[in-house]
ROVEXVO-304231 format. One line per 3 residues: number of its first residue (from 1); their letters; for each residue x, y, z of N, C-alpha, C, O. Coordinates in Angstrom, 2 decimals. Atoms other than C-alpha are relative to their C-alpha. Layout:
NUM = A = X/Y/Z/X/Y/Z/X/Y/Z/X/Y/Z; ...
This chain:
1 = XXX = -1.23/0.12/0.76/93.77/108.09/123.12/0.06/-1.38/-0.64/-0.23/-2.45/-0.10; -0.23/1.66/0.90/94.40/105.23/120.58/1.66/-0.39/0.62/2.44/0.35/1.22; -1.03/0.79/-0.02/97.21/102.81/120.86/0.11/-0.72/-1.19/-0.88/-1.03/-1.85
4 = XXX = -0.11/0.68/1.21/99.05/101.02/118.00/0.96/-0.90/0.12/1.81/-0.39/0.86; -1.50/0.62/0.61/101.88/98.28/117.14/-0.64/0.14/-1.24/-1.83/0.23/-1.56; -0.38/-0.20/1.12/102.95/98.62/114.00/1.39/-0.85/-0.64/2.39/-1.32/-0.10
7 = XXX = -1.45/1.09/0.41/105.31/96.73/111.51/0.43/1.29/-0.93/-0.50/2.07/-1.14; -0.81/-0.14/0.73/107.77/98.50/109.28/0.26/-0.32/-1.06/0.85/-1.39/-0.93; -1.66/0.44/0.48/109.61/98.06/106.34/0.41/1.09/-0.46/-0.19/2.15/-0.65
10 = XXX = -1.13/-1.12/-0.14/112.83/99.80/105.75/0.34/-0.45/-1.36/-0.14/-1.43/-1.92; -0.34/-0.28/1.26/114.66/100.70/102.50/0.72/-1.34/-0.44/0.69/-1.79/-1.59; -0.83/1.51/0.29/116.91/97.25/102.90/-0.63/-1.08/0.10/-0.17/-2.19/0.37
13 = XXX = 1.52/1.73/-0.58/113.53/94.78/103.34/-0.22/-0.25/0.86/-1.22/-0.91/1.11; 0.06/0.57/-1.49/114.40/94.50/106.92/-1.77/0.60/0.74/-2.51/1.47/0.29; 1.26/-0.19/-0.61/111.24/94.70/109.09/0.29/0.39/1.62/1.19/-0.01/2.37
16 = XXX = -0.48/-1.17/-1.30/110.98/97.14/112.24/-1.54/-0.04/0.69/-2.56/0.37/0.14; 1.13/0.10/-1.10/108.36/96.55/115.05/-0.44/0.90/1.27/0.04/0.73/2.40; 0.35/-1.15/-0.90/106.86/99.33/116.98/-1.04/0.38/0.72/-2.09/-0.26/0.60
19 = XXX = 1.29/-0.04/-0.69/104.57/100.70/119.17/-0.60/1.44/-0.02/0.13/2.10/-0.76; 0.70/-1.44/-0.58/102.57/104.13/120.07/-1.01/0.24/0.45/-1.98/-0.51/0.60; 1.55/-0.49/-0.38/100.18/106.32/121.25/-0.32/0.99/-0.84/0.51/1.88/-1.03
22 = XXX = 0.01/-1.70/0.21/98.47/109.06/119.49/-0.06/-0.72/-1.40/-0.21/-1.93/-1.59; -0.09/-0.16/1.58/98.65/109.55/115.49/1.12/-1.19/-0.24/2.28/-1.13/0.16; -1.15/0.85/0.74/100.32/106.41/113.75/0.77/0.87/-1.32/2.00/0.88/-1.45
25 = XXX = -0.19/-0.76/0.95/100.68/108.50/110.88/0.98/1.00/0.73/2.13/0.69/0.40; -1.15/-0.87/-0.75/102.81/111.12/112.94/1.45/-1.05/0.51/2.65/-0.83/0.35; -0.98/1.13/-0.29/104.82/108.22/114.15/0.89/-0.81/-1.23/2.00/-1.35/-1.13
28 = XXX = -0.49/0.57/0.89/105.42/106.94/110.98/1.30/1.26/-0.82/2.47/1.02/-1.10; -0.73/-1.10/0.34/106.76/110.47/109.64/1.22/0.21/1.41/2.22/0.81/1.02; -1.00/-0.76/-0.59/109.04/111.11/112.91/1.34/-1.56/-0.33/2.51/-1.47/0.07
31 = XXX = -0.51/0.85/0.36/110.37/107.49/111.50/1.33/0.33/-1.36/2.53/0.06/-1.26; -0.16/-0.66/1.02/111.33/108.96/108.22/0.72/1.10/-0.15/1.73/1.12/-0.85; -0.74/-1.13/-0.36/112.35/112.17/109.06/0.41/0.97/0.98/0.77/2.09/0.64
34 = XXX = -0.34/-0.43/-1.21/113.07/113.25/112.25/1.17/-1.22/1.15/1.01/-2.41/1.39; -0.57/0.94/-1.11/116.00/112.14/115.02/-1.05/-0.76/1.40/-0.66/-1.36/2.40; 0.76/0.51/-1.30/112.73/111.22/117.26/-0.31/-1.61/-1.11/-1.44/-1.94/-0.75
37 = XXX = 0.37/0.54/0.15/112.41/108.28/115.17/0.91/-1.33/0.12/2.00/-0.89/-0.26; -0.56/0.84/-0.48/114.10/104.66/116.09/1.62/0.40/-0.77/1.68/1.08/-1.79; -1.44/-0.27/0.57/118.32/104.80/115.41/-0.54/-1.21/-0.99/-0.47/-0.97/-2.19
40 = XXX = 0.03/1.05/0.88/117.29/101.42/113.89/-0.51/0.72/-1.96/0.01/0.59/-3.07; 0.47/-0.29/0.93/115.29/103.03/111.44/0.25/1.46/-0.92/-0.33/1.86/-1.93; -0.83/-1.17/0.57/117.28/106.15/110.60/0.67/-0.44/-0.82/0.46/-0.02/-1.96
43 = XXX = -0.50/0.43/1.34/119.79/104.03/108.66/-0.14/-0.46/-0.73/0.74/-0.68/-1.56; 0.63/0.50/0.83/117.41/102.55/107.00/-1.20/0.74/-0.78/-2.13/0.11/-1.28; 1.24/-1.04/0.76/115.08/105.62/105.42/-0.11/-0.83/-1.50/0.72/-1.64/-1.89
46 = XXX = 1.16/-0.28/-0.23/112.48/105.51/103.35/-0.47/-1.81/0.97/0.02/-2.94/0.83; 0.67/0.88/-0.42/110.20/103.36/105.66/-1.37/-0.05/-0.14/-2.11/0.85/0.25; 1.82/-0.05/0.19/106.54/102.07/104.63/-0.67/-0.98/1.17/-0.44/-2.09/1.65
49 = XXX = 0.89/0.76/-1.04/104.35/101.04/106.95/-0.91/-1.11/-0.67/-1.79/-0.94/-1.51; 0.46/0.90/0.42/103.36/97.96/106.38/-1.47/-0.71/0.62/-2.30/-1.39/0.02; 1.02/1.15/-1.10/100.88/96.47/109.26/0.00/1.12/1.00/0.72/2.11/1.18
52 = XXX = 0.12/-0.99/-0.91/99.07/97.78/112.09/-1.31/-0.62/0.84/-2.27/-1.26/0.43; 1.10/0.93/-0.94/96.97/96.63/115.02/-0.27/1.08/0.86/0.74/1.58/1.36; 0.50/-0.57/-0.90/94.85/98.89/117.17/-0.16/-0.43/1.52/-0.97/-1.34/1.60
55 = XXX = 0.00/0.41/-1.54/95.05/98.30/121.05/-0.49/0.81/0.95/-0.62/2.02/0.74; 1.02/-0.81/-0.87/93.19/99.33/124.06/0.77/0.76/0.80/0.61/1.98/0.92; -1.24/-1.08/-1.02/96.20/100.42/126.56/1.18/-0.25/-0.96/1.24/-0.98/-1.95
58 = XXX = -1.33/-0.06/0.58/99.92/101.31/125.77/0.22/-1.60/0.51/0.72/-2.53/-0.12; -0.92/1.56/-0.57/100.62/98.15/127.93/-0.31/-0.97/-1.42/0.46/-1.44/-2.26; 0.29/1.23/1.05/98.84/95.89/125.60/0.82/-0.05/-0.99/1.57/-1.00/-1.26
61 = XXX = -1.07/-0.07/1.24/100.55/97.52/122.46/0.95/-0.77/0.17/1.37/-1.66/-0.58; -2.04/0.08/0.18/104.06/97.13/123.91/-0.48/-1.66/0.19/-0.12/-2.17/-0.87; 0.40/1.37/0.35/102.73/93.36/124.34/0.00/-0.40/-0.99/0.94/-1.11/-1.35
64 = XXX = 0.04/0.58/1.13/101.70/92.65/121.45/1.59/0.38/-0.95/2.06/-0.55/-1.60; -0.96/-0.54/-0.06/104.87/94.76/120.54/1.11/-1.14/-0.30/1.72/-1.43/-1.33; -1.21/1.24/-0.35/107.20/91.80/122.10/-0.62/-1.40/-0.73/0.19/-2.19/-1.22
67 = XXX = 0.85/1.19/0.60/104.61/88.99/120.73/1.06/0.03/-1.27/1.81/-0.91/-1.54; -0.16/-0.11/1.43/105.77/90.11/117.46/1.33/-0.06/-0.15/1.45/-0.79/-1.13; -1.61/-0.48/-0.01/109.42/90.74/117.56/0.57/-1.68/0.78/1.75/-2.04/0.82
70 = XXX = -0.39/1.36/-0.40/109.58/87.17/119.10/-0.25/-0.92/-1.20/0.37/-1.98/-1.21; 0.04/1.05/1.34/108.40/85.51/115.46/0.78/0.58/-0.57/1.08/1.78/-0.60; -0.57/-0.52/1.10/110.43/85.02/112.88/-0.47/0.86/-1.30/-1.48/1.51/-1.61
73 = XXX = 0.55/-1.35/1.36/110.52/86.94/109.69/-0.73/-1.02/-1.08/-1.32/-0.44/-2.00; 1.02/0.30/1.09/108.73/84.08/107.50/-1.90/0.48/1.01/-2.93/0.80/0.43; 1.11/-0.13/-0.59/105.92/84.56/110.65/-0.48/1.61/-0.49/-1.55/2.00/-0.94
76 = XXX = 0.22/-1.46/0.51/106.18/88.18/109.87/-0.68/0.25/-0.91/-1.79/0.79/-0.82; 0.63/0.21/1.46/105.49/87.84/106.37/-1.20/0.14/-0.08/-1.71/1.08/-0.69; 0.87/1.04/0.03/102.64/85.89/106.94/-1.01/0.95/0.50/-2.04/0.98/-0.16
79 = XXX = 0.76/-1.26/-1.37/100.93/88.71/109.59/-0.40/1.23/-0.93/-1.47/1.84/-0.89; 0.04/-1.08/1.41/101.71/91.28/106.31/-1.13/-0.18/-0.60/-1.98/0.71/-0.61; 0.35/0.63/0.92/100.05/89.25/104.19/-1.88/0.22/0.13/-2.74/0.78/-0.54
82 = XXX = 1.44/0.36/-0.71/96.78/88.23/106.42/0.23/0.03/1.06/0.74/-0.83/1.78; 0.29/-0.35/-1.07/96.09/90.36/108.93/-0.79/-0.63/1.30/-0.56/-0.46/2.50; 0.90/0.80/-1.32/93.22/88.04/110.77/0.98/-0.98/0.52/0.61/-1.63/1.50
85 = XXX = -0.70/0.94/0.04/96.00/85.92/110.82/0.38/-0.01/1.84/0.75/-1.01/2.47; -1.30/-0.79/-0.79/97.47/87.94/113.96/-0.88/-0.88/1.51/-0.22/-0.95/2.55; 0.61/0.33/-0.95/94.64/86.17/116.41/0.73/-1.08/0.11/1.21/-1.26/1.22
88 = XX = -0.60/1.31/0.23/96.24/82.89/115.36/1.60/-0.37/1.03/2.20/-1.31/1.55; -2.03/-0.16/-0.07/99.93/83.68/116.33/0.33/0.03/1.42/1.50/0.13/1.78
């Protein structure tokens, strides 16, 4: 099984930090259109996936998960931008 974090963005610019197992692509759609997808990100439809990091366990994800959601949003940016960046951070 794969593991993922993932970044977000939402229809208002805001940026949405997530995790999974399984199909990111399925995850991204139950984002979009389904109540299985964050309340955060329901009132904020359409959402593009912006970023995305492959991980070995769920634990790690949800790690890296909190890593991320602890920088600010110019760090965010920055992670968008240039991905190798993400070893740095």
């Amino acid at each position: 099984m794969k593991y993922y974090v993932y970044i977000l963005e939402c229809a208002d610019g805001t940026l949405y930090t997530g995790s999974t197992q399984g199909s990111l692509e399925d995850r991204v759609h139950k984002h979009n259109h389904t109540k299985a997808g964050a309340k955060y990100t329901r009132a904020r439809r359409p959402v593009v996936l912006r970023y995305s990091e492959e991980c070995d366990s769920f634990a790690t994800a949800r790690a890296r998960e909190a890593e991320i959601k602890r920088l600010k949003k110019p760090a965010k940016l920055a992670l968008l931008k240039a991905p190798f960046l993400r070893k740095m951070i």
